[in-house]
Short mmCIF file of the C-alpha atoms (twelve columns), coordinates in Angstrom:
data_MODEL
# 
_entry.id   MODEL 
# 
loop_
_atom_site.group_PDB 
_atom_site.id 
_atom_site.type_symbol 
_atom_site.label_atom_id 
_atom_site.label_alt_id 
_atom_site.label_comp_id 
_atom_site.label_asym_id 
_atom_site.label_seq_id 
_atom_site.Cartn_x 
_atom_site.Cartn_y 
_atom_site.Cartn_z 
_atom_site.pdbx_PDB_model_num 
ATOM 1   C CA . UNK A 1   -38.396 392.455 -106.044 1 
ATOM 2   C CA . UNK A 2   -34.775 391.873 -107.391 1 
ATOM 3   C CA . UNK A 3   -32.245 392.588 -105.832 1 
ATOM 4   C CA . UNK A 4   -30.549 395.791 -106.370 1 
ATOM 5   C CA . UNK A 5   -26.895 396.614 -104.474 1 
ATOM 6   C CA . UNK A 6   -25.082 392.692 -105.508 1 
ATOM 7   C CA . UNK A 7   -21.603 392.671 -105.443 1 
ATOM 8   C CA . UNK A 8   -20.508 393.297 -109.083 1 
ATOM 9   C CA . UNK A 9   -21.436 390.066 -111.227 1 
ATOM 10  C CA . UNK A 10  -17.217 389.355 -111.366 1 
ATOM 11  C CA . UNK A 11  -17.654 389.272 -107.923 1 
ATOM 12  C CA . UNK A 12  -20.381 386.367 -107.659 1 
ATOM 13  C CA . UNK A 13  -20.799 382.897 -108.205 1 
ATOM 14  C CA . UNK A 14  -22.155 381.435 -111.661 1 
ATOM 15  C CA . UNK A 15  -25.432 381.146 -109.161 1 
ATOM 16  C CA . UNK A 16  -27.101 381.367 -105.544 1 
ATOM 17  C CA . UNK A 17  -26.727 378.405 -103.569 1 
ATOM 18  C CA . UNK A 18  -30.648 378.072 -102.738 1 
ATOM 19  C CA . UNK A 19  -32.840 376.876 -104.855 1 
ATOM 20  C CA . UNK A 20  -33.010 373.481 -107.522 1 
ATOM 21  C CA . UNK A 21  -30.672 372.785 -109.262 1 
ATOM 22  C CA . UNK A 22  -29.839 374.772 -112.510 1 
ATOM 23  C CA . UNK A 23  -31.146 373.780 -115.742 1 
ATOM 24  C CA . UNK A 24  -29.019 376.354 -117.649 1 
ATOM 25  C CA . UNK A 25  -24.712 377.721 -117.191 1 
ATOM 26  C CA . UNK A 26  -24.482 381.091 -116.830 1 
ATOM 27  C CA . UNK A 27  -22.780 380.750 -120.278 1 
ATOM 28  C CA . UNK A 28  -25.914 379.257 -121.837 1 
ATOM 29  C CA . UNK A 29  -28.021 382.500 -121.073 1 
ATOM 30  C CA . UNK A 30  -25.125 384.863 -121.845 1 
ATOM 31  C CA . UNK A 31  -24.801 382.899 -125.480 1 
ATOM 32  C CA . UNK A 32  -28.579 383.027 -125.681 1 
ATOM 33  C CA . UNK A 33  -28.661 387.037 -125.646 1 
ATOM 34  C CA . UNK A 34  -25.646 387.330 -127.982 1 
ATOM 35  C CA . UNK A 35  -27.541 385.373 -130.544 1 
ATOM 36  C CA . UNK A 36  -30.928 387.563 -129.974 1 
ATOM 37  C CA . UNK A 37  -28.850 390.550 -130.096 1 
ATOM 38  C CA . UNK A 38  -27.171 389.995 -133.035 1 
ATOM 39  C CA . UNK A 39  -30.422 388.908 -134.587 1 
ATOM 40  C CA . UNK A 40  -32.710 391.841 -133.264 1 
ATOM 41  C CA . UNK A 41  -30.666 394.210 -131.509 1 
ATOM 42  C CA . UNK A 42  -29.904 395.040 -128.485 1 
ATOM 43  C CA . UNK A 43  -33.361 395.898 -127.730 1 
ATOM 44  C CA . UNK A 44  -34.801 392.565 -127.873 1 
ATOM 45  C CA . UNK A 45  -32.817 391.416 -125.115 1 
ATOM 46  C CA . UNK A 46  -34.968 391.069 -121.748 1 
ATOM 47  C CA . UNK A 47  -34.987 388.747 -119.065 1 
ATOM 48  C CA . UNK A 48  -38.400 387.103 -120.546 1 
ATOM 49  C CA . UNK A 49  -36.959 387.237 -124.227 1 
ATOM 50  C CA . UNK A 50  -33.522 385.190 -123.270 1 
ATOM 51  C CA . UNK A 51  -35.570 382.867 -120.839 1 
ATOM 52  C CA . UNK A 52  -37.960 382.107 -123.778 1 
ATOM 53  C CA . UNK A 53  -35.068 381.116 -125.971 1 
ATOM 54  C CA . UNK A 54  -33.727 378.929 -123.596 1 
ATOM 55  C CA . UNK A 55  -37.362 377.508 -123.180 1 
ATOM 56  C CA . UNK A 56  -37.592 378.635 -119.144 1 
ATOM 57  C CA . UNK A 57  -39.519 381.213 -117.281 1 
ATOM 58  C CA . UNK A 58  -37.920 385.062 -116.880 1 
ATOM 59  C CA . UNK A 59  -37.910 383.690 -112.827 1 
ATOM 60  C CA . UNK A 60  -35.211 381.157 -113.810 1 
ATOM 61  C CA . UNK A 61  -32.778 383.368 -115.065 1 
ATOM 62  C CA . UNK A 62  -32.856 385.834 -111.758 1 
ATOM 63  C CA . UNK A 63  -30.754 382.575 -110.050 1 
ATOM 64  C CA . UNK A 64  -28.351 383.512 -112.199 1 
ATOM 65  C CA . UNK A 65  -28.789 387.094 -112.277 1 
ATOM 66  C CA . UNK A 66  -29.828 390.488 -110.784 1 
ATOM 67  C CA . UNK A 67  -30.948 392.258 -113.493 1 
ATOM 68  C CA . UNK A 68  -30.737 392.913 -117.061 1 
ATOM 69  C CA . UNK A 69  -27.347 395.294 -116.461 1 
ATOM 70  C CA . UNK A 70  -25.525 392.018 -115.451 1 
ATOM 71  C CA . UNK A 71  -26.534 390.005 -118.733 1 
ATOM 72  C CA . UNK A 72  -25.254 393.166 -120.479 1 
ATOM 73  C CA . UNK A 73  -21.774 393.330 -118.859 1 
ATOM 74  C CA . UNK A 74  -21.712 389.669 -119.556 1 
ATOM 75  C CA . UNK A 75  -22.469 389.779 -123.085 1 
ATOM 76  C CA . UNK A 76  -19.991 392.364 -123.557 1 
ATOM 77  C CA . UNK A 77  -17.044 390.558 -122.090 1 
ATOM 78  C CA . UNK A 78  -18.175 387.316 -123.705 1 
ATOM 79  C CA . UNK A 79  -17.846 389.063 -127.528 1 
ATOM 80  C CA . UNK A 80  -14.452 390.801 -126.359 1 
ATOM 81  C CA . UNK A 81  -13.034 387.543 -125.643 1 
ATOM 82  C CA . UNK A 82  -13.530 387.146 -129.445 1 
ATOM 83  C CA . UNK A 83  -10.110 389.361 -129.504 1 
ATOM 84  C CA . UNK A 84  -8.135  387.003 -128.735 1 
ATOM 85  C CA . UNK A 85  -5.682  385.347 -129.044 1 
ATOM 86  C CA . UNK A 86  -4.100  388.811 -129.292 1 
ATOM 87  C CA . UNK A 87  -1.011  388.753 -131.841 1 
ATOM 88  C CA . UNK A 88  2.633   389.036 -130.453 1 
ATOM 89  C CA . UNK A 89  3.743   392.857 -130.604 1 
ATOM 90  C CA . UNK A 90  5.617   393.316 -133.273 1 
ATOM 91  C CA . UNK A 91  9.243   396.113 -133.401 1 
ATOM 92  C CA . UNK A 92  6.874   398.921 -134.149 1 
ATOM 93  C CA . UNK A 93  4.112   399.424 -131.829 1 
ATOM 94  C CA . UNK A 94  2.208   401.869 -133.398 1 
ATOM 95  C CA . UNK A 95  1.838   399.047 -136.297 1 
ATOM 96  C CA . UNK A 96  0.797   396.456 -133.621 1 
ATOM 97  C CA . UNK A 97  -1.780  398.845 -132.171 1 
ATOM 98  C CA . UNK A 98  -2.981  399.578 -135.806 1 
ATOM 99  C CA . UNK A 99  -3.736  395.606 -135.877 1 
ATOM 100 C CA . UNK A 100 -5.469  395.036 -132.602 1 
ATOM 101 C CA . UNK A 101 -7.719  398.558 -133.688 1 
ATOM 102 C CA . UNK A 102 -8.433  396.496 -137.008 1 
ATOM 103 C CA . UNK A 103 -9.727  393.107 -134.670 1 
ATOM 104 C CA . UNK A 104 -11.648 396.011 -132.718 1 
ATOM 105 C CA . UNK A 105 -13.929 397.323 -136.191 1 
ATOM 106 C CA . UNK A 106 -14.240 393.564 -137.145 1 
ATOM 107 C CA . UNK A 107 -15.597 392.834 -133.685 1 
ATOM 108 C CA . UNK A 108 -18.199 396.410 -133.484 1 
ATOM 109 C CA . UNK A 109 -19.475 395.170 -137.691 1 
ATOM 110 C CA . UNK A 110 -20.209 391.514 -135.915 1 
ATOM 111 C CA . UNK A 111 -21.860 392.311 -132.810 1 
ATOM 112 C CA . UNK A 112 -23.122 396.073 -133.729 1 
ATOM 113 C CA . UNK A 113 -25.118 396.452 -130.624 1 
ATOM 114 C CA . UNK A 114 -21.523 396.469 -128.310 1 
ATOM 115 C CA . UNK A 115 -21.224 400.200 -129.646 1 
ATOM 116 C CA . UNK A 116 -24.620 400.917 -127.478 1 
ATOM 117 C CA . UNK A 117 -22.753 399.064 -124.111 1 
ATOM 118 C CA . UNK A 118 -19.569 401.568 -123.854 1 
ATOM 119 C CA . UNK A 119 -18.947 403.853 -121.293 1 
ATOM 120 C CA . UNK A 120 -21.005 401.447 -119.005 1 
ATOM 121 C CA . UNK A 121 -19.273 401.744 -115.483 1 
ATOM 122 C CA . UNK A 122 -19.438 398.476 -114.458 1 
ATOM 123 C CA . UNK A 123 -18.721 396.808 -118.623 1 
ATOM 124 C CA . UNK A 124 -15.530 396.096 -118.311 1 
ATOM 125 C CA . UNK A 125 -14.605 392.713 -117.222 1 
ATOM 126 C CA . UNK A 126 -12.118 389.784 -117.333 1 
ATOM 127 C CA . UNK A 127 -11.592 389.754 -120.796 1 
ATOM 128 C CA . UNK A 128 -11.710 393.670 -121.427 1 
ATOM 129 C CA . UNK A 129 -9.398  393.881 -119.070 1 
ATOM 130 C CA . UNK A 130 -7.235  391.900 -120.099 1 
ATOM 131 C CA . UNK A 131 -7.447  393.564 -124.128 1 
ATOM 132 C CA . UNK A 132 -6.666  396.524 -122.184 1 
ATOM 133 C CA . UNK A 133 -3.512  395.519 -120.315 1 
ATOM 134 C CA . UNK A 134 -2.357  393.695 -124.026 1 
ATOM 135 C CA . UNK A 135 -2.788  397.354 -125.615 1 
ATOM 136 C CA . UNK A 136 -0.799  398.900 -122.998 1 
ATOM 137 C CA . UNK A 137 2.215   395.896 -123.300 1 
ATOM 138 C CA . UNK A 138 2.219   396.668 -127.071 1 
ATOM 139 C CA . UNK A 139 2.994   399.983 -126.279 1 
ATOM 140 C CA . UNK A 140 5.389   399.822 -123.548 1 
ATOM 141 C CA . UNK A 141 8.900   400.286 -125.480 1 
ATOM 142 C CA . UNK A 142 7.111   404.054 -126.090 1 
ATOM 143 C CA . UNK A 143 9.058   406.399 -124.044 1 
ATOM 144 C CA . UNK A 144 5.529   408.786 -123.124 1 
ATOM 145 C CA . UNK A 145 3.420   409.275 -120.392 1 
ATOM 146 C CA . UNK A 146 1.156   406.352 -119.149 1 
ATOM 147 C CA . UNK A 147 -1.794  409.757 -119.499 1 
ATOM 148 C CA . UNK A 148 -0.685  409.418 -123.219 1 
ATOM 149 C CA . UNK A 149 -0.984  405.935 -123.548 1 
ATOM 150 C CA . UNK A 150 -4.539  405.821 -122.098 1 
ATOM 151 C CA . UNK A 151 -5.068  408.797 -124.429 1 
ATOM 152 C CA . UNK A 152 -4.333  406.825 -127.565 1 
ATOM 153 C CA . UNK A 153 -6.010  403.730 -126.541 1 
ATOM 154 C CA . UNK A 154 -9.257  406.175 -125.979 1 
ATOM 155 C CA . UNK A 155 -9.212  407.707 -129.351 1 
ATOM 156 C CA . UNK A 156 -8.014  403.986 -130.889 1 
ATOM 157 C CA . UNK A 157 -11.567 402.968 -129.368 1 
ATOM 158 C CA . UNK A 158 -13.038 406.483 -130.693 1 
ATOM 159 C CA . UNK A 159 -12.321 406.382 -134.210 1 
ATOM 160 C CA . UNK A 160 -13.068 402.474 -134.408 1 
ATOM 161 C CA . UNK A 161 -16.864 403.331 -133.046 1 
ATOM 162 C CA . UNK A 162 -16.873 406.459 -135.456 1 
ATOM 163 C CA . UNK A 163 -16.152 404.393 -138.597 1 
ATOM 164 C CA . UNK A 164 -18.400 401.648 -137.654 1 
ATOM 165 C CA . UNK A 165 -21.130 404.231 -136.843 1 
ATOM 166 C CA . UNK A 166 -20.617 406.112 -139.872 1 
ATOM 167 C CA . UNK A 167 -21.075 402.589 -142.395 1 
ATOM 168 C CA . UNK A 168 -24.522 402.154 -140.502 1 
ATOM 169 C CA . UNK A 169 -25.730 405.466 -140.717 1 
ATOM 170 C CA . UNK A 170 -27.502 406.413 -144.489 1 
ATOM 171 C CA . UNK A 171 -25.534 407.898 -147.024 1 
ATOM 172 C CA . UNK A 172 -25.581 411.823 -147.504 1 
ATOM 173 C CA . UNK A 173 -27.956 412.879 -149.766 1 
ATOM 174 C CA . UNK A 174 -27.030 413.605 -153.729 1 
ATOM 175 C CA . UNK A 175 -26.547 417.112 -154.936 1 
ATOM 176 C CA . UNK A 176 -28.875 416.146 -157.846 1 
ATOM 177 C CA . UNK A 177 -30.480 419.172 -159.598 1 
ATOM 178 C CA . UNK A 178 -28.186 421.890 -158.048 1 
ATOM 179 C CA . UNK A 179 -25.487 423.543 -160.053 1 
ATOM 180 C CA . UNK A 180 -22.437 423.527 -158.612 1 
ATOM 181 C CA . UNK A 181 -20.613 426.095 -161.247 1 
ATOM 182 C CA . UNK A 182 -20.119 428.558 -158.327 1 
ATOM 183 C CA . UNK A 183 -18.327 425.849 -156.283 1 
ATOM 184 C CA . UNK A 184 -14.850 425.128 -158.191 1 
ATOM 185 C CA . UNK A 185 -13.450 423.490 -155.304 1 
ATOM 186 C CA . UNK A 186 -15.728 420.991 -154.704 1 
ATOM 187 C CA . UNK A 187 -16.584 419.498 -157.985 1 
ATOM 188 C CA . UNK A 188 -12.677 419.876 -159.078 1 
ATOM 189 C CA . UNK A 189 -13.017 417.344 -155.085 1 
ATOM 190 C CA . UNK A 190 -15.612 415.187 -156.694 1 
ATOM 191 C CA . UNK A 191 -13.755 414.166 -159.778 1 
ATOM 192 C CA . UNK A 192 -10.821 413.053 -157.207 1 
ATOM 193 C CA . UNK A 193 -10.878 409.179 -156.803 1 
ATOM 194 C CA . UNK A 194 -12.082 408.754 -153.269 1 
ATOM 195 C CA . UNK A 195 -10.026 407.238 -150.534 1 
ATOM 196 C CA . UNK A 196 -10.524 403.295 -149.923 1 
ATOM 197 C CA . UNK A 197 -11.822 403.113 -146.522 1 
ATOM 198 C CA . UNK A 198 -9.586  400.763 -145.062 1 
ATOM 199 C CA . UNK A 199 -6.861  403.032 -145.730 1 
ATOM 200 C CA . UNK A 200 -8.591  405.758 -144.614 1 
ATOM 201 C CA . UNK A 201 -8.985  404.012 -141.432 1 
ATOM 202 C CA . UNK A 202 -5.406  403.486 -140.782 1 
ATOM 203 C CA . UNK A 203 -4.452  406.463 -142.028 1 
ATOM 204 C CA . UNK A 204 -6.358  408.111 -139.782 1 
ATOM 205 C CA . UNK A 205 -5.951  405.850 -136.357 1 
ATOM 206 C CA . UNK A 206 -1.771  406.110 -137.536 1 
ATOM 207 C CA . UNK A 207 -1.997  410.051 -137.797 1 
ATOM 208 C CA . UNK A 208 -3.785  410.247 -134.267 1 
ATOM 209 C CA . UNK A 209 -1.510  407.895 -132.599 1 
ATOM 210 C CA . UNK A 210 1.571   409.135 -133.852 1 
ATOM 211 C CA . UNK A 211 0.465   412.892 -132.539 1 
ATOM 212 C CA . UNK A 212 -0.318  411.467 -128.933 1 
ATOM 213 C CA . UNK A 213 2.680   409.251 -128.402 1 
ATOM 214 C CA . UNK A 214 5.162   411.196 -129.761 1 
ATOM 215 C CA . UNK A 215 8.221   410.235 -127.137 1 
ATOM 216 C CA . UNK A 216 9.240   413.080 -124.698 1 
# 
């Protein structure tokens, strides 16, 4: 039996101090699952999966290891640290925030799988931390409420995972073989070119933050 009640993995060394010595880093494993992950999904990651990867038994890894829940927190900080290095903040924060939300989609299309890790209480690490704290420097010359600030970085998350969710889900289904004479409004809609999504994107994100850090 494994155990259960560690110390949080940011709390413990890269491995115990019993047994042989260690064929494989801590990093090597965590590097293994991103690349079976982002293969197969998140899924396909188990103990015995990584350990086969790396060409060891499932035993090997639990040196390293309590369970599965710390290779996920690792493999979510290791991806974050893709973020970086995080651009200076520039005069308008809003715009600076806008950027670091547009790393954020680029990083959920690579490594779609992260969507399925947030909300995880013990996820956050080192380097989502420290994303975190860069967010909150880009917006400190706003005059608001830190409760704001959090706010906006929330829904800045939100709407990132909504429009990466929405590209993977299937497209709505055509209106083929219905006549839409009664429905004036929506065909005069359909004739409308459509929004590129990009700008949607930052039309939306700006529109959001604008509302929840408006200065008191």
């Amino acid at each position: 039996m494994h155990v259960t009640d560690a110390p949080s993995i940011w709390l413990r060394p890269e491995r115990g101090s019993r047994g042989p010595q260690p064929t494989h880093s801590r990093d090597e494993i965590v590097a293994a699952a991103v690349t079976l992950a982002d293969a197969e999904g998140l899924n396909a990651v188990s103990m015995r999966a990584v350990a086969a990867a790396l060409g060891t038994g499932a035993g090997t890894l639990y040196r390293y290891l309590s369970s599965r829940d710390d290779l996920l927190d690792l493999m979510t900080d290791r991806v974050v640290a893709e973020l970086r290095p995080y651009p200076e903040p520039g005069p308008d924060p809003i715009a600076s925030l806008l950027e670091l939300a547009g790393r954020q989609l680029g990083l959920y299309r690579r490594h779609p799988w992260l969507i399925e890790l947030l909300g995880r209480a013990t996820g956050i690490g080192p380097e989502g931390l420290a994303f975190f704290d860069h967010c909150l420097r880009v917006l400190t010359p706003v005059r608001c409420a830190s409760a704001a600030k959090f706010e906006a970085l929330a829904m800045t998350t939100g709407v990132v995972t909504l429009f990466v969710r929405s590209e993977r889900s299937a497209p709505p289904p055509a209106f083929t073989g219905l006549d839409l004479t009664p429905y004036p409004h929506l065909v005069a809609s359909f004739g409308q070119p459509g929004v590129p999504r990009a700008d949607l994107f930052e039309r939306t994100l700006r529109g959001l933050l604008h509302a929840l850090l408006e200065e008191e």
